[in-house]
Legacy VTK file of the C-alpha trace (Angstrom):
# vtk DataFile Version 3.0
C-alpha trace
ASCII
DATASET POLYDATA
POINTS 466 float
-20.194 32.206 -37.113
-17.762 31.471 -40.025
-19.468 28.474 -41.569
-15.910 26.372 -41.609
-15.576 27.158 -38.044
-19.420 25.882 -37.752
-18.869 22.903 -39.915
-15.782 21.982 -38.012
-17.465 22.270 -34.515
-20.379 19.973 -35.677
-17.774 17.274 -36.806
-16.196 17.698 -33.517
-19.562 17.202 -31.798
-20.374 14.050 -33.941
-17.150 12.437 -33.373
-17.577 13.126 -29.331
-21.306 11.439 -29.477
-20.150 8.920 -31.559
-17.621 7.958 -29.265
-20.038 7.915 -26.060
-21.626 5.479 -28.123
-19.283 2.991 -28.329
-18.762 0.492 -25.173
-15.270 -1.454 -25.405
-15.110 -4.407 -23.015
-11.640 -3.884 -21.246
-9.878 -7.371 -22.272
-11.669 -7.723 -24.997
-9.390 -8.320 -28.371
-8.465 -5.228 -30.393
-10.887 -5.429 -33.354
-12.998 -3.756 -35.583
-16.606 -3.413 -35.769
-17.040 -5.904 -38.306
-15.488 -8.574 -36.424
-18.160 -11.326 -35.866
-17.061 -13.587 -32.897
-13.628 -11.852 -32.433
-13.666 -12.344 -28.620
-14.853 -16.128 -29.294
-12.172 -18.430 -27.156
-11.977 -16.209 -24.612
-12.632 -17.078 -20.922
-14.742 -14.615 -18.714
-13.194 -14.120 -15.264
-16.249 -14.576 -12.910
-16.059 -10.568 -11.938
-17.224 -9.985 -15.338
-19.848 -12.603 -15.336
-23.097 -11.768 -16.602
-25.792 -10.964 -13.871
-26.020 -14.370 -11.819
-29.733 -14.081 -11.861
-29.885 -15.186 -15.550
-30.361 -18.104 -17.526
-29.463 -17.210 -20.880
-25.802 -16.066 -20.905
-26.678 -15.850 -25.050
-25.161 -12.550 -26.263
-27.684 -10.064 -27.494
-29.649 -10.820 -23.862
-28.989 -7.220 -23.051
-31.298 -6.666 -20.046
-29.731 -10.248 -18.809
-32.653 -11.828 -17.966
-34.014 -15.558 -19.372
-35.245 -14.739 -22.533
-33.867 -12.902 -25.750
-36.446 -10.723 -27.692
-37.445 -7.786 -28.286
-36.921 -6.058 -24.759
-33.417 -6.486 -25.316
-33.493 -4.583 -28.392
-35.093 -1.620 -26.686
-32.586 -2.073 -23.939
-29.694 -1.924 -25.732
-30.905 1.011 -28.027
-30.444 2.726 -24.360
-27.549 1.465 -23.325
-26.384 3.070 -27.168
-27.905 6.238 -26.584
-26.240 6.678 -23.139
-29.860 5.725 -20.912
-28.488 2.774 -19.772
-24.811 0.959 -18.411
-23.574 -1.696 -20.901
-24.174 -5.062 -19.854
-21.788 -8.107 -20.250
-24.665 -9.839 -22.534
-25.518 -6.572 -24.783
-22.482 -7.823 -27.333
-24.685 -9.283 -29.602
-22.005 -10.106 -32.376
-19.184 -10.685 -29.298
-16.880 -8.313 -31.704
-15.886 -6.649 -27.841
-17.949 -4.180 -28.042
-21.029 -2.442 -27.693
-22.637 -0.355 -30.263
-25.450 0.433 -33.194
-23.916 -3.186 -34.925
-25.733 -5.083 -32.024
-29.043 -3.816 -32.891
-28.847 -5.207 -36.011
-27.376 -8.407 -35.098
-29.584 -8.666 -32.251
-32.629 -7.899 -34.786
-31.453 -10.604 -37.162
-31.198 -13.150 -34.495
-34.830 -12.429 -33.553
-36.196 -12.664 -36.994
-33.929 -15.705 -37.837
-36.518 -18.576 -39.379
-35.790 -22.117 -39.529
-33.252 -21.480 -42.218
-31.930 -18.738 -41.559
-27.462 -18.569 -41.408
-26.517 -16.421 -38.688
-23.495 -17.354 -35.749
-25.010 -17.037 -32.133
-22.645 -16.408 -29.408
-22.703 -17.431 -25.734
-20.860 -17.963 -22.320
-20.379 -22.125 -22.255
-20.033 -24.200 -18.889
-16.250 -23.565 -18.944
-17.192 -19.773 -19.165
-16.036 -19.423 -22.689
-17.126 -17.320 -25.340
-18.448 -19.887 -27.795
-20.458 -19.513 -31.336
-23.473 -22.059 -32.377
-23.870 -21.842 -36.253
-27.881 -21.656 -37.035
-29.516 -23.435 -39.003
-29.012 -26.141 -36.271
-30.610 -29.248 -38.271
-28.803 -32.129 -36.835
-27.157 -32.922 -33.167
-25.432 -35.367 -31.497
-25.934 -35.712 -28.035
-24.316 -38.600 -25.267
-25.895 -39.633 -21.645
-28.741 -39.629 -20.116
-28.474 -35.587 -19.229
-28.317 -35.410 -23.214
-31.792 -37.659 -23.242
-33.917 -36.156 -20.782
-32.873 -32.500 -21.713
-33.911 -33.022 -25.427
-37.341 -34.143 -23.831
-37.922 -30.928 -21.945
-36.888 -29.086 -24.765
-38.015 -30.433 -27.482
-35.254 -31.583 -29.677
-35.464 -35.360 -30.044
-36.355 -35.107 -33.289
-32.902 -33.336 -34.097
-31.208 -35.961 -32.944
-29.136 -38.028 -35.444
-26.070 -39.406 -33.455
-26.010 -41.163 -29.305
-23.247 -42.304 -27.543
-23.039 -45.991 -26.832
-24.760 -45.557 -23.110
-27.802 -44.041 -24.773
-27.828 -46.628 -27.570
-27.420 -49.421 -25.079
-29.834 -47.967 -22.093
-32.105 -45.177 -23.437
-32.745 -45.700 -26.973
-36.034 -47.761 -26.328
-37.459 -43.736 -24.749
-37.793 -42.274 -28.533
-37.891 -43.579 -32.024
-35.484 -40.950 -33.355
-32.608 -42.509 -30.499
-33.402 -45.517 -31.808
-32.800 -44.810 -35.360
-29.626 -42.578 -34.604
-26.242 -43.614 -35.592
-23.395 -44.501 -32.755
-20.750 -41.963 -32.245
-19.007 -44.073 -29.819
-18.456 -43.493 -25.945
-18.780 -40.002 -24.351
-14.966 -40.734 -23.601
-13.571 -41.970 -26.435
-16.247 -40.759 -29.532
-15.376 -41.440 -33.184
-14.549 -38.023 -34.431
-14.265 -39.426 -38.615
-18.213 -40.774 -38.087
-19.493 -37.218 -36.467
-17.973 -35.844 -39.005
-19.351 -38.146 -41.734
-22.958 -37.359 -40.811
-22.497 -33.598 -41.327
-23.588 -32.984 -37.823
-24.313 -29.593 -36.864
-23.645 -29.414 -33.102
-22.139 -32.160 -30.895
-23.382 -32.036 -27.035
-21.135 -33.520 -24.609
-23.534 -34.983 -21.931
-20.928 -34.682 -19.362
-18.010 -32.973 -18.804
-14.767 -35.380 -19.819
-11.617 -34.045 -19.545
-9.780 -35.107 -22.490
-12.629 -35.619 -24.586
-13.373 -32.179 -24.099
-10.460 -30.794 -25.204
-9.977 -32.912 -28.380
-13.419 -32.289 -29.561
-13.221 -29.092 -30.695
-9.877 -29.345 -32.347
-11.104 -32.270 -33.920
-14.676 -31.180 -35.441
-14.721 -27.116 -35.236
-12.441 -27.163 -38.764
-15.071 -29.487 -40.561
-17.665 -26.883 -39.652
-19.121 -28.635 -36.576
-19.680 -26.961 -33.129
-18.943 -28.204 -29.913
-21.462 -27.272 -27.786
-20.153 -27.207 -23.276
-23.855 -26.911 -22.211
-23.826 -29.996 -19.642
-26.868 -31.080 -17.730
-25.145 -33.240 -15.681
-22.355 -33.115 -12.819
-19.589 -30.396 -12.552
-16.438 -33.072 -13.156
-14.102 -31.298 -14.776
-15.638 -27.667 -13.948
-14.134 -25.575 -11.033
-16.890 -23.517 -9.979
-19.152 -23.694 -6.655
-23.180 -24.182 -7.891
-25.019 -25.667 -10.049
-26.367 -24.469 -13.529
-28.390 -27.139 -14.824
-31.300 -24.665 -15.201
-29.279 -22.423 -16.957
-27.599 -25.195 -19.825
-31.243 -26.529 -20.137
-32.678 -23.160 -21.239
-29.714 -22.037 -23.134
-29.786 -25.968 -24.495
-33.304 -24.847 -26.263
-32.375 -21.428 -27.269
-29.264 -22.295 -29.002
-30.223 -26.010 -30.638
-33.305 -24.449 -31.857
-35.686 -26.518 -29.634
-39.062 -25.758 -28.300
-38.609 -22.356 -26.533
-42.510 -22.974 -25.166
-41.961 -26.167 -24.088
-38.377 -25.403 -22.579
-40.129 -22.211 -20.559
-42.428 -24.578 -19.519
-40.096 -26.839 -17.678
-38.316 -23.681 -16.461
-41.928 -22.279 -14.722
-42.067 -26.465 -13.000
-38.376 -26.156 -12.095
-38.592 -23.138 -10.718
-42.027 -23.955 -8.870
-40.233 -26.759 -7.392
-37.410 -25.501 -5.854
-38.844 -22.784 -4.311
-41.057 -24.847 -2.492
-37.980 -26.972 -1.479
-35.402 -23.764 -0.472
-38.700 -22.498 1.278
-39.250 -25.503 3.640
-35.690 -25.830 4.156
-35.292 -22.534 5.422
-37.456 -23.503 8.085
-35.212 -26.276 9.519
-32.350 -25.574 12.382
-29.195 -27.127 12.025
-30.222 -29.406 14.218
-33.071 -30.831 12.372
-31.276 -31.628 9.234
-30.793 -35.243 8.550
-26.997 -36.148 8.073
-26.406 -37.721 4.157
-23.768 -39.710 2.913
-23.662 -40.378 -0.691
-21.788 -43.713 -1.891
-21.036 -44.771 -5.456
-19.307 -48.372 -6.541
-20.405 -50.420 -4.128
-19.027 -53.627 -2.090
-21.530 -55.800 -4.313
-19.197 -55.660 -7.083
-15.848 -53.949 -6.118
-13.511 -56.581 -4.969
-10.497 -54.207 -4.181
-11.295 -52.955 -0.787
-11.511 -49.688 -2.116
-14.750 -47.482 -2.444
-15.940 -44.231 -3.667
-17.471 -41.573 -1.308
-18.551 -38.519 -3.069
-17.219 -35.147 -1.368
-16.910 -31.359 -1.085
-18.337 -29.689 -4.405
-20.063 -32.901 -5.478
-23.012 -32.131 -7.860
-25.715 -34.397 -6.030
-24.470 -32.711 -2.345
-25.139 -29.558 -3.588
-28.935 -30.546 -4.314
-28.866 -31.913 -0.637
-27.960 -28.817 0.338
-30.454 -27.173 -0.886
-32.938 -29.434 0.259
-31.756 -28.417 4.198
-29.879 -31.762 4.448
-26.639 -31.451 6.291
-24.492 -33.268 3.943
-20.954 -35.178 5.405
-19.071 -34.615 2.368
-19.313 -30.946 1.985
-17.528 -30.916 5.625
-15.244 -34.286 6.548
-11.685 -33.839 5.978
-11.442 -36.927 4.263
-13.875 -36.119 1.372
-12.578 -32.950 0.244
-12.775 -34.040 -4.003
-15.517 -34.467 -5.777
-14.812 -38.404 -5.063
-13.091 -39.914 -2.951
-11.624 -43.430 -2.665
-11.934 -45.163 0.610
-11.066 -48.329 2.345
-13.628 -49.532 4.962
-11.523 -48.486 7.964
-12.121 -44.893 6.456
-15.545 -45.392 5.903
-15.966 -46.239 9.499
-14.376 -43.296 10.633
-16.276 -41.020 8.518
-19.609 -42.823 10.401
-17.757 -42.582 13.811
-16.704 -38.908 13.573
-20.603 -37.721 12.415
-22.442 -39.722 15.346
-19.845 -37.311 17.403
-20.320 -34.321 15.439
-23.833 -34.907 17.432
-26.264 -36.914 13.928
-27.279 -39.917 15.539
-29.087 -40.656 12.731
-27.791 -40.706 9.241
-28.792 -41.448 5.417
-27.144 -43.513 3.295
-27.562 -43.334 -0.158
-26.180 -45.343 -2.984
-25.662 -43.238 -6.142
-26.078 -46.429 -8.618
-26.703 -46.948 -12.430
-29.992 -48.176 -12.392
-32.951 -46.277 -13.192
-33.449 -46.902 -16.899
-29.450 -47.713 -17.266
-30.222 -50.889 -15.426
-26.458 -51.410 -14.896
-26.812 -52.388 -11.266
-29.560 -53.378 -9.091
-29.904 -51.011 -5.761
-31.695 -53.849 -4.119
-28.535 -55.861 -4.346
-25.939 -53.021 -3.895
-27.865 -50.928 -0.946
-27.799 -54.682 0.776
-24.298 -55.260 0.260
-23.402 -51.678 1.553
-25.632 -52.575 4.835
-22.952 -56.005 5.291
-20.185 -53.555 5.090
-21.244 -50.754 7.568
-22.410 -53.944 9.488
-19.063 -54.812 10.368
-17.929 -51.285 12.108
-18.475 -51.166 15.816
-21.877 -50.888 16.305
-21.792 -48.590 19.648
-20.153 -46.099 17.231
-22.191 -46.189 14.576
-25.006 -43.979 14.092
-28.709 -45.249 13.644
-28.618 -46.195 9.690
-31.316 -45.507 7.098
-30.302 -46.387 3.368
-31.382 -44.868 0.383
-31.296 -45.329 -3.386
-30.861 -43.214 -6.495
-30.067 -43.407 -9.964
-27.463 -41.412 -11.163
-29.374 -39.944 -13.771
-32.150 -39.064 -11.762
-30.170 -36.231 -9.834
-27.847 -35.411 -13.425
-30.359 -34.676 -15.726
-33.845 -32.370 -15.729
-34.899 -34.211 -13.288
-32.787 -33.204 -10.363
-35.357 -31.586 -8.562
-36.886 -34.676 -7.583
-33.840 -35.654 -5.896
-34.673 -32.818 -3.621
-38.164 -33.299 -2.806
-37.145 -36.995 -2.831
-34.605 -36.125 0.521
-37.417 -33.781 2.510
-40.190 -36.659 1.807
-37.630 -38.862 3.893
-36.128 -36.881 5.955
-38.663 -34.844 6.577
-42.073 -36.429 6.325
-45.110 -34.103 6.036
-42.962 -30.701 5.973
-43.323 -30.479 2.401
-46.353 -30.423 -0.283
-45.172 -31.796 -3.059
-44.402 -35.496 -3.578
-41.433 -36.836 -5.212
-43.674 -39.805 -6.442
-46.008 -38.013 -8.035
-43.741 -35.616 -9.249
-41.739 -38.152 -11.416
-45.160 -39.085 -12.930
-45.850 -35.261 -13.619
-42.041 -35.430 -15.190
-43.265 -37.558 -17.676
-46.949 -37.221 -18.420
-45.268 -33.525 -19.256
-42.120 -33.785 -20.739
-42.102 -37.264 -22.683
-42.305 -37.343 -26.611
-43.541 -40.873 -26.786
-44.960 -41.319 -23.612
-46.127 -45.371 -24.673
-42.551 -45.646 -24.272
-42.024 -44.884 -20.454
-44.586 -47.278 -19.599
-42.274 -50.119 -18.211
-40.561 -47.208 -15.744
-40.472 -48.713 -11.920
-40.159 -45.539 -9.771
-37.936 -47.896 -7.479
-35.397 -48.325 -9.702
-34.699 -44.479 -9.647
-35.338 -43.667 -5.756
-36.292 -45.729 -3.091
-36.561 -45.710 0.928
-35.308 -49.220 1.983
-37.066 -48.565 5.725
-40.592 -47.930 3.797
LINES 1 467
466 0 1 2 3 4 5 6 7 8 9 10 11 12 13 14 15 16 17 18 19 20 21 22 23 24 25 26 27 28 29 30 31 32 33 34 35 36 37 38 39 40 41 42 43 44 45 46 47 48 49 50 51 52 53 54 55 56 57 58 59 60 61 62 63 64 65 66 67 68 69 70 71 72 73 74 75 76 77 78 79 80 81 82 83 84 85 86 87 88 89 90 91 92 93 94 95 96 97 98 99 100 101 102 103 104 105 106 107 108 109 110 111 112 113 114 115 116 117 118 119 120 121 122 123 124 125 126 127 128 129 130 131 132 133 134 135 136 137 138 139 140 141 142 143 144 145 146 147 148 149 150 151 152 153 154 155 156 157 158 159 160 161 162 163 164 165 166 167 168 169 170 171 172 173 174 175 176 177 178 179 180 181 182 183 184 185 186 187 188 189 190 191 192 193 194 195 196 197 198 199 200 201 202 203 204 205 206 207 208 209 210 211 212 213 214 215 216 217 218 219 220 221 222 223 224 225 226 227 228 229 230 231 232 233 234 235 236 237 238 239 240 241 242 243 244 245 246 247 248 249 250 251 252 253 254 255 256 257 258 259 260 261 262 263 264 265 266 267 268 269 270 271 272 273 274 275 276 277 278 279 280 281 282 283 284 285 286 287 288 289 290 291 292 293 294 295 296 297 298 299 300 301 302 303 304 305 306 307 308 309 310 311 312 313 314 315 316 317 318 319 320 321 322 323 324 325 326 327 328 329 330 331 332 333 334 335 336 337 338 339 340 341 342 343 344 345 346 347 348 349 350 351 352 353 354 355 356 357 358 359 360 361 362 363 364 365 366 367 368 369 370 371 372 373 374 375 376 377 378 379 380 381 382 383 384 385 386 387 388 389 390 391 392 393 394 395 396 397 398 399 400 401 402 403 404 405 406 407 408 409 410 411 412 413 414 415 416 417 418 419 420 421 422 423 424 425 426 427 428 429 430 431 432 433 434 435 436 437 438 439 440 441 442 443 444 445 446 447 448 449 450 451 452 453 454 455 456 457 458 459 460 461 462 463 464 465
């Protein structure tokens, strides 16, 4: 063979190889190579989602599973070579592409040490491509979702700036809240002060609408990210489950926390809720207990008006779950996330589920207590019980109230909220104990355990028939 001809005819079989090597993302932003984040901003439409099984939506998780290392590396050296399909993860440096470039990047993410500068991409809670900048030194985190997920994963010593609810409620958990400076309210925070303190990565415990939006135009051009990783209810977030798991893990990963410690919670977690799916799975329809869940009660609203929570609700979910047949996933008139109710309608809601054949039904009030302390569920469970009083008793089903902090079922601990339902509901068809479970939460998880001493169980959930 003519060695041109030969010469040309290897080219030509390089370029083709090449080219099978190369996975572009259709949608993805025209870009080259050497583009670092280029597809950062964009939002993933859920038939592109990453496999649903996973915890870590970090790119460079190539096989898509809850950890990044080096199993990921070998996987996408196949998915190079041809062996294997691209995944939606294998992107390490989210340039929109897949090819030899993630290896590296992938590899340098591994080896990254406590100092090491290197931009780490993932899918946030609004399904956005996102970037956290590592070394992550400093945070600021709001809530109580923010507290207790910094416990399970190991990053309370990271944290430099609170909201005024954890200053004013949650501070007295951990010497480094304590010490932290006040970036204001979750709604309203002080953008100039964040950005003062040369904070690395802010944390949103919550999703807030407006907040949300201004916070990255505000602190992403003074070099601070703005982390959507929210451990708490989906306001604000159209989507129909429940990923606290998933932000708590990906929390960890991305903040630099504990990855042993954050696995750890992720092996009780999942322990857990198996149990709880398991048993629930055994109920019929017609076992469940019927749940209502009530927030701002009669003891101090004086408008007439209360709140109901409704179809898509975070806490219903968990109820779900838990084989409870919860009202607000199915009335017509609790079809938001919360609704606002007079009395009358709150009656009617009672009426039409005695009919829908649950003579018996659960009331719960969703209060601040817990370590908030806010309200008292003694006094706003008994001023809910006046209200319902006043319906028309032949109508009304047979009532059992309930109580739970709010942050009980928005934070780490919202498995207990499950076991907490099937211990009532339920007695004896479950192993675990919600009681003793809460204990096991902390005796685990705390930093300064000293500091949880003062904790009354019954200020987080409670049976008012016990």
């Amino acid at each position: 063979m003519d060695k041109k001809i030969m010469i040309v005819a290897i080219i030509a079989v390089v370029a083709v190889v090449a080219g099978a090597a190369v996975v572009v993302f259709t949608g993805s932003h025209d870009s080259s190579s050497s583009d670092n984040g280029k597809i950062v901003g964009n939002t993933i439409a859920e038939k592109d989602f990453p496999n649903s099984s996973s915890r870590l939506w970090v790119y460079g998780n190539a096989n898509e599973d809850d950890k990044l290392n080096n199993d990921d590396v070998s996987y996408l050296e196949a998915i190079i070579n041809g062996s294997k399909t691209a995944t939606r993860l294998a992107d390490a440096n989210a340039d929109g592409k897949v090819d030899s470039k993630d290896v590296d990047y992938l590899k340098n993410i591994l080896d990254a040490t406590a100092d090491t500068k290197i931009d780490v991409y993932y899918i946030d809670n609004y399904f956005k491509v996102a970037k956290v900048s590592w070394p992550v030194k400093s945070i600021a985190t709001t809530y109580c979702s923010g507290v207790y997920t910094c416990e399970v994963t190991g990053l309370m010593s990271k944290v430099k700036m609170v909201d005024t609810t954890i200053a004013n409620y949650w501070a007295k958990l951990n010497s480094n809240l304590k010490a932290a400076t006040s970036l204001g309210s979750t709604e309203e925070p002080d953008y100039e002060k964040i950005m003062q303190n040369k904070i690395d990565v802010y944390i949103p415990g919550y999703c807030e609408a407006t907040a949300d939006v201004e916070s990255p135009k505000k602190l992403n051009p003074a070099g601070i990210d703005v982390m959507f990783m929210n451990t708490c209810d989906n306001s604000g977030v159209n989507y129909p489950n429940e990923y606290i798991d998933r932000s708590i893990v990906m929390f960890g990963f991305l903040l630099q926390g504990d990855m042993t410690k954050t696995y750890q919670y992720l092996d009780w977690h999942d322990g857990i809720l198996s149990k709880v799916k398991d048993a629930a799975a055994t109920l019929a329809e017609s076992d469940k207990g019927a749940l209502i869940m009530s927030r701002n009660a009669p003891s101090y609203i004086d408008t007439g008006q209360y709140s109901i929570t409704g179809k898509g609700n975070t806490n219903l979910i968990h109820a779900d779950w838990a084989g409870v047949y919860s009202v607000g996933q199915h009335h017509s008139l609790l079809t938001k996330n919360y609704n606002t109710l007079t009395a009358e309608n709150i009656y009617t809601v009672l009426y039409d589920t005695k009919t829908a054949g649950y003579s018996d039904l659960y009331w719960i009030d969703n209060e601040h207590d817990g370590l908030r302390g806010q309200r008292d569920l003694d006094a706003t469970v008994e001023s809910w019980k006046t209200l319902i009083s006043a319906g028309e008793g032949a109508k009304l089903p047979t009532m059992h109230y309930l109580g739970m902090a709010r942050e009980a079922g928005n934070s780490p601990m919202y498995v207990l909220e499950m076991v907490f339902y099937l211990n009532v509901m339920q007695p004896g068809l479950l192993s675990l104990n919600y009681e003793t479970l809460f204990n096991e939460f902390i005796d685990t998880f705390a930093t300064e355990k000293a500091n949880y001493a003062d904790v009354d169980i019954d200020n987080f959930f409670k049976d008012y028939d016990l």
